[in-house]
C-alpha positions as CSV (number, residue, x, y, z in Angstrom):
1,X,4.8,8.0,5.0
2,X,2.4,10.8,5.6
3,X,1.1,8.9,8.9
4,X,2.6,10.4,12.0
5,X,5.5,8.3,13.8
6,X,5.8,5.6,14.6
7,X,4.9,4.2,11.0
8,X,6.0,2.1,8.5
9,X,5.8,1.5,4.8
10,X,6.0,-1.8,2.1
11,X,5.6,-1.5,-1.3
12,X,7.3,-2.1,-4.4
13,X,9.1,0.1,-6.8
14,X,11.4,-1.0,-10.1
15,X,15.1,-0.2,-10.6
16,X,16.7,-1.2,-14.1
17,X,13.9,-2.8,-15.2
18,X,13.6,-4.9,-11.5
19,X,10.9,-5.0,-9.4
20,X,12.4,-4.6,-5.5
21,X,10.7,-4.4,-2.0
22,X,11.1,-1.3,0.2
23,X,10.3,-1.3,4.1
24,X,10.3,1.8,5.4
25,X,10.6,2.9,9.1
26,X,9.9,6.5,10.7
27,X,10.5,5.6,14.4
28,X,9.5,8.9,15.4
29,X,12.7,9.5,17.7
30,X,15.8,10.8,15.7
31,X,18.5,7.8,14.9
32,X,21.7,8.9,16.5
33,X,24.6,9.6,14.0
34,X,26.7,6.7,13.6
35,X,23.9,4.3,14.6
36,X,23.5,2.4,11.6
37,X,27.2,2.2,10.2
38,X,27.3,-1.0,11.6
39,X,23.7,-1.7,9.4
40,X,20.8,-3.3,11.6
41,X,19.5,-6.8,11.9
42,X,16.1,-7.2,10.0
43,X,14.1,-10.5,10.9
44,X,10.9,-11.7,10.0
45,X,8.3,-14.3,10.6
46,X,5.2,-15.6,8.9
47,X,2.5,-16.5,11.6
48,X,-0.7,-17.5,11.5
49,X,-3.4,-20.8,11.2
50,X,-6.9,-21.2,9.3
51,X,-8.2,-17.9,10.8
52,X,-5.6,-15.3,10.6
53,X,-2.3,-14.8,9.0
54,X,0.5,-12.1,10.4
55,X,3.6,-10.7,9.2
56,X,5.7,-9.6,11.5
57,X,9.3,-7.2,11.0
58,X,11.9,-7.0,13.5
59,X,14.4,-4.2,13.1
60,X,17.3,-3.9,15.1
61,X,19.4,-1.0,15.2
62,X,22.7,-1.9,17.2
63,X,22.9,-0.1,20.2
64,X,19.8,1.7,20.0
65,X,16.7,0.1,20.0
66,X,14.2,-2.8,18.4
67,X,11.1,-2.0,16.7
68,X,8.2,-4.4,15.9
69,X,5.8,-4.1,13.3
70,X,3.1,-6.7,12.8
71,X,0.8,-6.4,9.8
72,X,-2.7,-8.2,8.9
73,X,-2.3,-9.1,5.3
74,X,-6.1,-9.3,5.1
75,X,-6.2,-5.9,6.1
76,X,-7.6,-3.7,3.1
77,X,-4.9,-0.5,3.4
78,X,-1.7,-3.3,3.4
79,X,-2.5,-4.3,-0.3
């Protein structure tokens, strides 16, 4: 997360002995207090054919805004 905003992060880390995904988001704009009490919607798709693959993430914070991040798993920095 040392990128300036907007950014996001995916990686793995291990908690009791489990290996779990993190996705992290710096928007760049401060999240409003209260925004995400309600949680946010997170979707996902897989897209893509026999010459490029995409991942794309979907945040939704309720009442505030959507962000969209699309990654190229072939890309050499998203392994």
């Amino acid at each position: 997360m040392t990128q300036d905003p907007p950014c996001f992060a995916l990686g793995m880390t291990e908690e009791r002995d489990q290996p779990c995904a993190v996705l992290a988001l710096r928007p760049g704009l401060e999240i409003p207090p209260g925004t995400t009490d309600l949680g946010f919607n997170l979707g996902y798709a897989v897209l893509g054919g026999a010459d490029f693959e995409l991942i794309q993430f979907t945040f939704e914070l309720y009442g505030f805004a959507t962000y969209n991040v699309q990654l190229n798993p072939s890309w050499s920095a998203a392994s």
